[in-house]
VOPAGU-2260 file (C-alpha; in pm, 1 decimal, decimal comma):
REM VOPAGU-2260
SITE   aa  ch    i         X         Y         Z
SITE  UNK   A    0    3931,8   -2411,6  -11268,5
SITE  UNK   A    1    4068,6   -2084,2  -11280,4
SITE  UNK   A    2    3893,5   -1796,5  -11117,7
SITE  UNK   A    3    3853,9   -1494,0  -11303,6
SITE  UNK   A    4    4066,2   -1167,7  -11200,6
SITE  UNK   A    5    3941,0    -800,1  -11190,8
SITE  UNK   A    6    4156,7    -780,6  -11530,4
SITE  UNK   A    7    3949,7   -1045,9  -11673,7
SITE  UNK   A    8    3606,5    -909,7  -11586,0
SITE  UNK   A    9    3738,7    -532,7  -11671,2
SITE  UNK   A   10    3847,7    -647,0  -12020,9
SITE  UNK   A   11    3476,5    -806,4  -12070,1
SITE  UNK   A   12    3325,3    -459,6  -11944,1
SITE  UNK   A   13    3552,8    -320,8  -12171,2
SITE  UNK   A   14    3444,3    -579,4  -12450,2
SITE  UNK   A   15    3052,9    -493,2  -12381,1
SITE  UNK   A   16    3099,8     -82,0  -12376,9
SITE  UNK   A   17    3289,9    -105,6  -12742,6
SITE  UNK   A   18    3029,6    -371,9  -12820,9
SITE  UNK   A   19    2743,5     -86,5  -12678,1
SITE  UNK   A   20    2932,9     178,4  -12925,8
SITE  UNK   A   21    2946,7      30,8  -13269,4
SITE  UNK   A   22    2577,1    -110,6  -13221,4
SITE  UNK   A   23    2447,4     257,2  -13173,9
SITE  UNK   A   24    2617,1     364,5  -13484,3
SITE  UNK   A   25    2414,1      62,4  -13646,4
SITE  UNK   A   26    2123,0     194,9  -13497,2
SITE  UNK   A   27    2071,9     533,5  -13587,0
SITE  UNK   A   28    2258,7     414,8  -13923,9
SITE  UNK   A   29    1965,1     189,9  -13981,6
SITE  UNK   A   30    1663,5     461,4  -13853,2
SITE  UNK   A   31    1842,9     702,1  -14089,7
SITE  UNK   A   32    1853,9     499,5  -14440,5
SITE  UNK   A   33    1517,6     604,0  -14518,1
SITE  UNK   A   34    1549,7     977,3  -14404,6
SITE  UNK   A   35    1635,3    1142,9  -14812,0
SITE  UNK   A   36    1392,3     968,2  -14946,3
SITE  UNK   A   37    1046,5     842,3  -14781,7
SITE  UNK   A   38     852,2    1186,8  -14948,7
SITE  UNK   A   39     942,8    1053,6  -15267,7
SITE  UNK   A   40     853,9     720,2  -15136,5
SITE  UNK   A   41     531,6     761,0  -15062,7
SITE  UNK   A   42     478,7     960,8  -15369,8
SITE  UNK   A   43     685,2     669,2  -15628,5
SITE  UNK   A   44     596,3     373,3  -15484,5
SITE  UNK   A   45     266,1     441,5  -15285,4
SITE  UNK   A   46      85,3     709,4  -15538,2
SITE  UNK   A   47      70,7    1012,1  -15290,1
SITE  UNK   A   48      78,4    1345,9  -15462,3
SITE  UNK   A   49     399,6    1522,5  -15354,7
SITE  UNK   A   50     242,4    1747,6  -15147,8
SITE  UNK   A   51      72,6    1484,7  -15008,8
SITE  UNK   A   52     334,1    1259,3  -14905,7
SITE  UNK   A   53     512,6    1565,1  -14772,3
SITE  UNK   A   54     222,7    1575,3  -14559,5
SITE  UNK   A   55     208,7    1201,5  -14448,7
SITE  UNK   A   56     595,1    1235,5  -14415,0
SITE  UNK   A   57     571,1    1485,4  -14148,2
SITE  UNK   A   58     295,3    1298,8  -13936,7
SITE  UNK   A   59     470,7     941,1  -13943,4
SITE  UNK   A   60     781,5    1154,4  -13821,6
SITE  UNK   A   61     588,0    1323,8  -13549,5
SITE  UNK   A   62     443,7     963,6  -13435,3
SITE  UNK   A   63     808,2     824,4  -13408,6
SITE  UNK   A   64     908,2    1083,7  -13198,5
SITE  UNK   A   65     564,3    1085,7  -12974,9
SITE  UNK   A   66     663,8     702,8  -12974,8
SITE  UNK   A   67     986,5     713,7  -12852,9
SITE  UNK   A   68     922,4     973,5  -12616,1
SITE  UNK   A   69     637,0     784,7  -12481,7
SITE  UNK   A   70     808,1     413,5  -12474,4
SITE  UNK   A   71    1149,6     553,7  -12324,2
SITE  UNK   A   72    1050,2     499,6  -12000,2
SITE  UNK   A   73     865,2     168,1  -12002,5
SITE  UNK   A   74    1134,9      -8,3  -12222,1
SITE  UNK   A   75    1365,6     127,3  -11895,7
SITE  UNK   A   76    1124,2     -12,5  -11649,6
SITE  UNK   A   77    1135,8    -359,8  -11861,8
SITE  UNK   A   78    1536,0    -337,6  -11827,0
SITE  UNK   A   79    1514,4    -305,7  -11453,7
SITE  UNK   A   80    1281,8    -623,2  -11416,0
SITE  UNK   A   81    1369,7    -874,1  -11699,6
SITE  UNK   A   82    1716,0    -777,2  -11787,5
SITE  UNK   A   83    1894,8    -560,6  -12043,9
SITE  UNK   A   84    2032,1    -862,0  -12306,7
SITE  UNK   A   85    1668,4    -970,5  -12321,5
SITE  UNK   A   86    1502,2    -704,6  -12389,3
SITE  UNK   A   87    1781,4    -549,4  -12656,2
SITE  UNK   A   88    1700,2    -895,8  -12838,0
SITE  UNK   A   89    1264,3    -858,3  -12829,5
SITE  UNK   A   90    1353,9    -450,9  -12935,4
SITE  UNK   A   91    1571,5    -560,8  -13235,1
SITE  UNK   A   92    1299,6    -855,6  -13379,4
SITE  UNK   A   93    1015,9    -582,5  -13353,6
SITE  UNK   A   94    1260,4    -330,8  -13550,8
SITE  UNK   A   95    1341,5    -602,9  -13799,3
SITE  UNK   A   96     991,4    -705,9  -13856,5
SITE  UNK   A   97     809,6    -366,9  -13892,2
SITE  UNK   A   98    1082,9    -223,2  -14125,5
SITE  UNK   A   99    1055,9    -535,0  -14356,5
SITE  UNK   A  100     704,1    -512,4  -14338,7
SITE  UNK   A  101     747,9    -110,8  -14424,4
SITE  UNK   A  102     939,1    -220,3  -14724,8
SITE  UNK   A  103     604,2    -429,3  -14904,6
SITE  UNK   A  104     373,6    -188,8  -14783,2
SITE  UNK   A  105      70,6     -79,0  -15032,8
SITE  UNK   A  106     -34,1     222,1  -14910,9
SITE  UNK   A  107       9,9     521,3  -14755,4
SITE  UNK   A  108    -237,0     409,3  -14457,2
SITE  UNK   A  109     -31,8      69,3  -14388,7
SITE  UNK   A  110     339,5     275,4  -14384,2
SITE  UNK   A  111     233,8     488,8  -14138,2
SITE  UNK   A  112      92,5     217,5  -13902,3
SITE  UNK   A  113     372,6      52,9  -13936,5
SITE  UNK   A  114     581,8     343,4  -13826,4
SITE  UNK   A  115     430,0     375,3  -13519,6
SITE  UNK   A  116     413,0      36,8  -13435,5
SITE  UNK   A  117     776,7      70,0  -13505,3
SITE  UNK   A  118     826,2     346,5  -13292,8
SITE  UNK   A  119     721,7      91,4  -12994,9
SITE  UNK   A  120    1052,0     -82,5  -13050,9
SITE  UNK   A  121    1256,3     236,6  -13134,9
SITE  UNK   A  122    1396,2     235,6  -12773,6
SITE  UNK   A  123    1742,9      38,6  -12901,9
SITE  UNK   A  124    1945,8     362,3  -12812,2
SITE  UNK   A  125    1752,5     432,8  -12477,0
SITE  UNK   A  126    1845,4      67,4  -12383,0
SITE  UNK   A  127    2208,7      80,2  -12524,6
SITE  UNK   A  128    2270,7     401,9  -12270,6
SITE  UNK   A  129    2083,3     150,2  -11974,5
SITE  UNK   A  130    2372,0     -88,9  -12095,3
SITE  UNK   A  131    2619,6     206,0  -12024,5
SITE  UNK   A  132    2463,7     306,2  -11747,2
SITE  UNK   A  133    2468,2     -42,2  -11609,2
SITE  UNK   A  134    2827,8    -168,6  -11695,3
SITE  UNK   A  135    3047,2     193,7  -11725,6
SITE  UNK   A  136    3168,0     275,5  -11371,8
SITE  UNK   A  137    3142,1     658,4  -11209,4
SITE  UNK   A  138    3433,7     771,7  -11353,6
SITE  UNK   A  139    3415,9     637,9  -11739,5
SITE  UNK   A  140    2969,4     695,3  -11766,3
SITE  UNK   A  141    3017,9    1043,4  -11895,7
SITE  UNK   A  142    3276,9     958,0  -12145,2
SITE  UNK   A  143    3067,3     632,1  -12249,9
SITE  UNK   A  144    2764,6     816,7  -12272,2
SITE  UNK   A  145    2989,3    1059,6  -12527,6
SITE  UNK   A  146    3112,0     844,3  -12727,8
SITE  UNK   A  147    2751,4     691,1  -12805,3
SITE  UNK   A  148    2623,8    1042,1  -12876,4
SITE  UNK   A  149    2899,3    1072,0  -13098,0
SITE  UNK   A  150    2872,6     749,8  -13258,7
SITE  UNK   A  151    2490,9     824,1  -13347,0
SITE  UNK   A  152    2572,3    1179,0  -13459,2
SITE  UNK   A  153    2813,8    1069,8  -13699,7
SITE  UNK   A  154    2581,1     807,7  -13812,4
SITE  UNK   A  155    2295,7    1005,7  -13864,6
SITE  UNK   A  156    2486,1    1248,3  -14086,8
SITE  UNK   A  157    2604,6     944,3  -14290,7
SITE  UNK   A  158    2253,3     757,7  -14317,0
SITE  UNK   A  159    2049,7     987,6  -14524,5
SITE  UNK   A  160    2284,4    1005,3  -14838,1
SITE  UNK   A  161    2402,3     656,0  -14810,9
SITE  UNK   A  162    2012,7     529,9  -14822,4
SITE  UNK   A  163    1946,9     777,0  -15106,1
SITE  UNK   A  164    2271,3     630,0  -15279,7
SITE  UNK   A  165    2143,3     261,5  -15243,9
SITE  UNK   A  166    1830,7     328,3  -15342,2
SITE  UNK   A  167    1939,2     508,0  -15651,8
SITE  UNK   A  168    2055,0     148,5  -15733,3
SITE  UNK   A  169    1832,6     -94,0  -15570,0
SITE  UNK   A  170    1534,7     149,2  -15469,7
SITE  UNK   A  171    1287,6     260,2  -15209,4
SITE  UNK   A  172    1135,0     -78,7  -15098,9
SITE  UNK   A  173    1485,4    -266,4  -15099,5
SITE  UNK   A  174    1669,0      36,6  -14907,5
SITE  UNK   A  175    1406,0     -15,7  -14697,9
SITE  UNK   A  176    1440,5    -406,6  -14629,9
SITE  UNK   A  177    1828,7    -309,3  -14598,6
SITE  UNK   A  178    1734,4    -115,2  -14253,1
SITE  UNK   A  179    1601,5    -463,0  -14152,1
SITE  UNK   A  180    1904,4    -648,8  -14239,6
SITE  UNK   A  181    2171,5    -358,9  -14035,1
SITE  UNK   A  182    1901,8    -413,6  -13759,5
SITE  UNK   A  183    1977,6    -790,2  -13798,8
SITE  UNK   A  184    2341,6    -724,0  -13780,9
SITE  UNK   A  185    2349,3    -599,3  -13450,1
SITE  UNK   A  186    2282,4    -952,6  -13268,7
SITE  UNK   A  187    2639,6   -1060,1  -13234,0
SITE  UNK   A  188    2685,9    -776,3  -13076,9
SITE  UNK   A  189    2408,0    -771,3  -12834,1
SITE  UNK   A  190    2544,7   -1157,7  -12788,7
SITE  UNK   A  191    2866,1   -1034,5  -12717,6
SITE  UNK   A  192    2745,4    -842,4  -12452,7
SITE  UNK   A  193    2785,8    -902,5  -12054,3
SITE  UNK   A  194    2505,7    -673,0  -11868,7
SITE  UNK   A  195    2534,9    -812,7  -11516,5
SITE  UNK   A  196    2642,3    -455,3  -11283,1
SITE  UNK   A  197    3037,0    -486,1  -11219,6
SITE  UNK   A  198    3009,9    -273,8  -10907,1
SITE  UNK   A  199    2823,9    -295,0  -10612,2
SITE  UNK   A  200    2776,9      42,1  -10522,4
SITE  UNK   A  201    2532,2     132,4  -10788,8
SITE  UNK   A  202    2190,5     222,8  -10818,8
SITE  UNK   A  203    1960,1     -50,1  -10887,2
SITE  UNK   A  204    1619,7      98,9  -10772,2
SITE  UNK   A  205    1444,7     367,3  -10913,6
SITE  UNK   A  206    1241,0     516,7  -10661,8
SITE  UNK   A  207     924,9     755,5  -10670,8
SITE  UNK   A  208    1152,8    1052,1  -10518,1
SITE  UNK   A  209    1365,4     981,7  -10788,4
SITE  UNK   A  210    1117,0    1144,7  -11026,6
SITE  UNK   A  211    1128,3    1484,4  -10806,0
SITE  UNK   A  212    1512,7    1470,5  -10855,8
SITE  UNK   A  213    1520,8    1410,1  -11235,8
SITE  UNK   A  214    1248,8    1633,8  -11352,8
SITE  UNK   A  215    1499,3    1910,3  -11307,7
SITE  UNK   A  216    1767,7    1723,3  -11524,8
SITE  UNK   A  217    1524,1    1617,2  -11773,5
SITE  UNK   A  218    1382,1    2022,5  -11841,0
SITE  UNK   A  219    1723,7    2125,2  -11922,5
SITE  UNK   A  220    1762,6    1770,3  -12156,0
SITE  UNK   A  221    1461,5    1872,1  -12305,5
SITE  UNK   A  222    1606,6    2259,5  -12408,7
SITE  UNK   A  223    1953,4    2104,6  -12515,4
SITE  UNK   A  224    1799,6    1884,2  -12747,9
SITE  UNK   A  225    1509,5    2141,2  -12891,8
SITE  UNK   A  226    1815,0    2352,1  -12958,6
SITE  UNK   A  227    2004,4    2101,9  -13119,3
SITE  UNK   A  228    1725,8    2026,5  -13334,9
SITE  UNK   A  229    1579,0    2381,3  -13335,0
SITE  UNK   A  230    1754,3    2543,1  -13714,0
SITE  UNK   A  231    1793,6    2258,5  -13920,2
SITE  UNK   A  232    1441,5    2197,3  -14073,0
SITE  UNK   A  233    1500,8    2619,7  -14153,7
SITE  UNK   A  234    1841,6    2609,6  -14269,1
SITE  UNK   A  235    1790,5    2665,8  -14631,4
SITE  UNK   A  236    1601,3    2920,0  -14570,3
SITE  UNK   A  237    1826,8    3116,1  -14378,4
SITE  UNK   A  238    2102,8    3043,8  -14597,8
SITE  UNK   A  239    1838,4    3187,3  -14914,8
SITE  UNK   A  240    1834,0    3479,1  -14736,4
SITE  UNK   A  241    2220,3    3509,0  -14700,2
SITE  UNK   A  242    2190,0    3534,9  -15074,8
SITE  UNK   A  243    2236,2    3150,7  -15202,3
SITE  UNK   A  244    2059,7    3082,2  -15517,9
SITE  UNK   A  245    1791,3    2827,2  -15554,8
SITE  UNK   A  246    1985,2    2609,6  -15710,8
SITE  UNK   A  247    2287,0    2553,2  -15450,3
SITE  UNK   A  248    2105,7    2564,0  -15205,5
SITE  UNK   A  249    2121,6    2176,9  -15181,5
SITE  UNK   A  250    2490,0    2213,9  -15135,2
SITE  UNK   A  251    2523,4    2455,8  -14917,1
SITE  UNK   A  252    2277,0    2267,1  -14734,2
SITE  UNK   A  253    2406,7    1952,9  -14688,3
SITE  UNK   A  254    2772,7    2156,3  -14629,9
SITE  UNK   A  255    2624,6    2342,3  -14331,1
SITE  UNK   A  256    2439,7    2028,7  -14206,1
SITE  UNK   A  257    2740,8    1810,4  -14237,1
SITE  UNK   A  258    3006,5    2056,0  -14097,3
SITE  UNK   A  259    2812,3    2108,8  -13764,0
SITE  UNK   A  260    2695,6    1745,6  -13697,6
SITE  UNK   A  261    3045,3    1631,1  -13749,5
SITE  UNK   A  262    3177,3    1946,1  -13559,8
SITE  UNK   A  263    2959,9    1787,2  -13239,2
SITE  UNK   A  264    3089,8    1467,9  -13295,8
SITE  UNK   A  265    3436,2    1518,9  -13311,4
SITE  UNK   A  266    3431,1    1761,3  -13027,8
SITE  UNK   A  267    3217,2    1497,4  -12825,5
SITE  UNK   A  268    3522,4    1290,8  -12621,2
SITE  UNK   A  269    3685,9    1624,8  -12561,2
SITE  UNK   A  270    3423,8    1846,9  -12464,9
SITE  UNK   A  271    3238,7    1584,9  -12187,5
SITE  UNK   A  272    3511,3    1604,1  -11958,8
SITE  UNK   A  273    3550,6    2012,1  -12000,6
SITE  UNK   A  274    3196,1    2094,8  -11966,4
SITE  UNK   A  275    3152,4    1884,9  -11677,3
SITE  UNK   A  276    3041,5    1977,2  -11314,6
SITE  UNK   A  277    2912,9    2344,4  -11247,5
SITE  UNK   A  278    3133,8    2434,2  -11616,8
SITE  UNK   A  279    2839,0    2271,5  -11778,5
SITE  UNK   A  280    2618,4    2625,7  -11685,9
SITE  UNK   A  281    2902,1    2835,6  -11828,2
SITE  UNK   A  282    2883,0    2657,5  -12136,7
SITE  UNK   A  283    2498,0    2685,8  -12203,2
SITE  UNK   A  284    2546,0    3064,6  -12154,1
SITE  UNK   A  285    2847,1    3106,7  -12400,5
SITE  UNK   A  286    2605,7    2858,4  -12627,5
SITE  UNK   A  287    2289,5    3123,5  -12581,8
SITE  UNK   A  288    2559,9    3409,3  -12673,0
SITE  UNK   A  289    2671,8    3279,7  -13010,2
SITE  UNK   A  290    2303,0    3152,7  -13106,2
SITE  UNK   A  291    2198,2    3525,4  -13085,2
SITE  UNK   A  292    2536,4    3620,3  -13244,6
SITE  UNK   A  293    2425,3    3408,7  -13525,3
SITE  UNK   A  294    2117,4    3569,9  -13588,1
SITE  UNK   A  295    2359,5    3873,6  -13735,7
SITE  UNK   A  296    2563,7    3599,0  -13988,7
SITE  UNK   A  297    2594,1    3826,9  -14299,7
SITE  UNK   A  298    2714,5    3571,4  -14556,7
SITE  UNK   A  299    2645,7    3141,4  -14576,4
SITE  UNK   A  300    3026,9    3110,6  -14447,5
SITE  UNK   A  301    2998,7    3312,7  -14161,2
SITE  UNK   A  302    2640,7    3137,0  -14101,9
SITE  UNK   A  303    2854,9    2805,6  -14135,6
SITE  UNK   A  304    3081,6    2916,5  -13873,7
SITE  UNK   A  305    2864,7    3030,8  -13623,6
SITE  UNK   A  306    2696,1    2706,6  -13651,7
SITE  UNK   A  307    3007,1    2523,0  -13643,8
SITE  UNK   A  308    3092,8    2662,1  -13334,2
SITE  UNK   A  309    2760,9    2638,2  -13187,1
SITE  UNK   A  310    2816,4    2263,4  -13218,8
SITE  UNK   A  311    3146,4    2248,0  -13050,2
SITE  UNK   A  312    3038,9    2424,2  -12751,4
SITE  UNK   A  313    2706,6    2233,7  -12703,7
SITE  UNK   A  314    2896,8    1895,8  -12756,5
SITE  UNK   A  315    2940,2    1804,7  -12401,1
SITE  UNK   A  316    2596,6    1906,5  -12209,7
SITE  UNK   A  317    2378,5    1604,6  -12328,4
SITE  UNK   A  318    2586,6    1308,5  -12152,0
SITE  UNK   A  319    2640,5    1541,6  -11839,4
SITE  UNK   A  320    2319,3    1632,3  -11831,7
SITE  UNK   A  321    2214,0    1252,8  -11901,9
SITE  UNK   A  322    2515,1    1106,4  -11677,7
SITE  UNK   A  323    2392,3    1139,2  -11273,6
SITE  UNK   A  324    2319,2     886,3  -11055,3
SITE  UNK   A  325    1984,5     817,6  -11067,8
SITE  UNK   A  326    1994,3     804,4  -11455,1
SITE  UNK   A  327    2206,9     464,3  -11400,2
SITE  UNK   A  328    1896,5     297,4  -11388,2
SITE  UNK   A  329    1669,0     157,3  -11635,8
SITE  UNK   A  330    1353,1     375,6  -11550,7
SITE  UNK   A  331    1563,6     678,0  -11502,5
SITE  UNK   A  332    1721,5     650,2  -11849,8
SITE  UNK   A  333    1444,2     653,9  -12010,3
SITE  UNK   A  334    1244,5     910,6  -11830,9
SITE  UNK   A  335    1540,4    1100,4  -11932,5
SITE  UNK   A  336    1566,4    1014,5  -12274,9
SITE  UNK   A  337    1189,9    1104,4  -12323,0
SITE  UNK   A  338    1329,4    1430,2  -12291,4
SITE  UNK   A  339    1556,0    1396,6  -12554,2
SITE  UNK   A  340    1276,7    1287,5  -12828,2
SITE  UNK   A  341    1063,2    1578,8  -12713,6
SITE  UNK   A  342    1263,0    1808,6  -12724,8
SITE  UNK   A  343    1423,5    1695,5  -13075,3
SITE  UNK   A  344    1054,7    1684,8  -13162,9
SITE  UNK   A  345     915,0    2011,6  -13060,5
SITE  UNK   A  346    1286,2    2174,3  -13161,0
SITE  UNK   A  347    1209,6    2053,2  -13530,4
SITE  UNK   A  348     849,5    2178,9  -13478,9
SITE  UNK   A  349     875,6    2533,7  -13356,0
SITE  UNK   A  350    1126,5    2705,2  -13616,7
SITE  UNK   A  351     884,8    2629,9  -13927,2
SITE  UNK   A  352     597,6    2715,5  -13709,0
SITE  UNK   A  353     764,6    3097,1  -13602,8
SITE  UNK   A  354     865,0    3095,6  -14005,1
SITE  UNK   A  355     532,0    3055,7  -14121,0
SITE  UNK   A  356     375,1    3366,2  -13860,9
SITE  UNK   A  357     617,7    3600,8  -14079,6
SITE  UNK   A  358     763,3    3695,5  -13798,8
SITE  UNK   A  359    1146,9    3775,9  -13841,8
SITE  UNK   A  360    1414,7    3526,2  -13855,7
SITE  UNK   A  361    1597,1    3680,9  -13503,6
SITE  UNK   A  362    1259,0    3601,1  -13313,4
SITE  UNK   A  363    1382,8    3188,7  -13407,6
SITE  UNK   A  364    1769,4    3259,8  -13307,2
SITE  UNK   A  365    1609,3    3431,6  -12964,7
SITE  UNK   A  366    1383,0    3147,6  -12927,4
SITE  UNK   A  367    1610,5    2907,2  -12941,4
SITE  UNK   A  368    1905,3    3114,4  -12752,3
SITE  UNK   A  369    1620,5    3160,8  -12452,5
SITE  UNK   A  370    1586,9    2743,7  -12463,3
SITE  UNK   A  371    1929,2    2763,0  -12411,1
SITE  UNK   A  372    1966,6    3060,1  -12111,4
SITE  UNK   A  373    1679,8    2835,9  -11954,1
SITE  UNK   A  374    1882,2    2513,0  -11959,4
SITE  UNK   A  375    2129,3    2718,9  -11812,3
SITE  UNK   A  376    1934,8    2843,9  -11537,2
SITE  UNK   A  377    1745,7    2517,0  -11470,4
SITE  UNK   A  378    2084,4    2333,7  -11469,2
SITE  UNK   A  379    2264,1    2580,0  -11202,1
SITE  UNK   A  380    1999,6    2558,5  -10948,1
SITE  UNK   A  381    1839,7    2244,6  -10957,3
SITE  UNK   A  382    2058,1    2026,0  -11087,4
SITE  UNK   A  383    2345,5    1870,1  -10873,4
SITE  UNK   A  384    2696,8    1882,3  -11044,4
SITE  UNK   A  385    2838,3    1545,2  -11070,5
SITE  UNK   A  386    3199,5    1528,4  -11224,8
């Protein structure tokens, strides 16, 4: 019998990262189907008002974040003790079974149970980075850890108007039962998958001091992700006040939206490696600069710009910020990524809310560009550079 060589096990590393890739761009491609459309839903299918299903729209929303957030860190803990392939394959059934069951829901009442209940299983991507974090050695974690945040970003820009597409032709219930079967499709990958640690050097307990040393990490997580998240529920808006007419402001919507989220993406692989270390505070300052810079766009291009740019330069903190040490762990991966969900929560949140006060649109861009000076801060002084 042959032993296997360091090539051998290094291609089936190898095999399991790519694997870990392609079934987080299923992932957030499957959450995302139903992001164009559940408003109109709720209001076709389930016999909401509009209004009202704009209403019960935002609270399931807010419960899939609060359940994410909460979950992130006990579907980590789970990893730790039973094992990462296991608990991938218990996440996926509960995904597949509440979104089938969303798709024959009667009412209103029964949808949003089921999204939360949902939201119990949504930690698939906190799990696929505990596969990263497990398998990926020191040197390739940070790029890993990119090219999952890419592969989700470019998803989730794709998802919304291919599940409004689909269900143009097959509609909202059987769009929905389609984000059960791309759930499905994800188990020869998780199959394919070897999650045994290749080296021994690595982390494998999470320890209570461990908390004390990622709180700082997980602050400036939580600020990166509230400003990634921070303008877009507001961006036609602003872009109404640059002068776009009501009726392209779809467009020039979806072109802003789109040019930024694939302006992060594509910038991803390049940007981890140049923003890592103590470079990672330089670029949170240059991203608070052009933030507030933006605030002074005076047309929709130069608004697209700005934001363009703001997505290139904020590209690499996330998987820096997400790639230390003690995040290698189950536990610590999640308590991490319960940053991420709050602060894409509260980012989404807080824009509308400073909107509604009539206060000015600056106060937002200065909101968000202090989240950002904060991170910055945080991130120098507490948080120990790892390239």
């Amino acid at each position: 019998m042959r032993i296997p060589t360091f090539a051998d096990l290094k291609s089936v590393w190898e095999d399991t990262l790519k694997a870990s890739i392609v079934a987080q761009f299923l992932c957030s491609l499957a959450f995302g189907l139903m992001g164009s459309f559940m408003p109109l839903f709720i209001n076709h299918d389930l016999g909401e008002s509009l209004v009202n299903a704009t209403y019960w729209t935002g609270v399931s929303n807010l419960a899939w974040y609060g359940g994410l957030a909460f979950t992130a860190p006990v579907w980590g803990w789970i990893c730790d003790k039973v094992g990462t392939k296991r608990v991938l394959i218990i996440v996926l059934i509960g995904n597949i079974a509440t979104y089938a069951g969303m798709a024959f829901s009667q009412n209103v009442t029964q949808l949003v149970a089921l999204r939360i209940i949902q939201s119990l299983f949504g930690g698939l991507s906190t799990i696929l980075f505990v596969v990263v974090g497990i398998v990926a050695s020191s040197q390739d974690l940070k790029k890993y850890l990119g090219y999952q945040i890419a592969a989700s970003t470019i998803s989730s820009i794709i998802s919304p108007g291919l599940g409004g597409a689909i269900a143009v032709v097959i509609g909202y219930r059987w769009t929905i039962f389609m984000q059960a079967v791309v759930f499905a499709s994800i188990f020869p990958l998780i199959l394919l998958m070897k999650t045994a640690r290749p080296e021994g050097k690595g982390r494998d307990v999470f320890r209570l001091s461990d908390i004390r040393t990622l709180l700082p990490t997980a602050a400036a997580l939580f600020c990166a992700y509230a400003g990634l998240n921070f303008i877009t529920p507001v961006v036609p808006f602003l872009l109404s006040s640059l002068g776009v007419a009501s009726k392209d402001l779809l467009t020039w919507t979806t072109i802003a939206t789109i040019a930024n989220g694939l302006a992060y993406a594509v910038a991803t692989p390049f940007l981890t490696k140049l923003s890592s270390g103590r470079r990672i505070t330089a670029f949170q300052l240059v991203t608070a600069v052009m933030i507030e810079a933006a605030a002074f766009a005076f047309s929709p291009i130069v608004f697209i710009i700005m934001r363009v740019g703001i997505g290139v330069v904020q590209a690499g903190l996330p998987q820096n910020l997400l790639g230390g040490n003690v995040g290698r762990t189950g536990q610590g991966m999640g308590l991490l990524n319960t940053a991420r969900y709050l602060g894409m929560a509260l980012g989404m949140y807080v824009a509308p809310l400073i909107l509604e006060s009539g206060a000015p649109p600056i106060n937002m861009y200065s909101v968000l560009a202090a989240s950002a000076l904060f991170s910055a801060v945080v991130t120098y002084f507490f948080v120990k550079p790892e390239d």
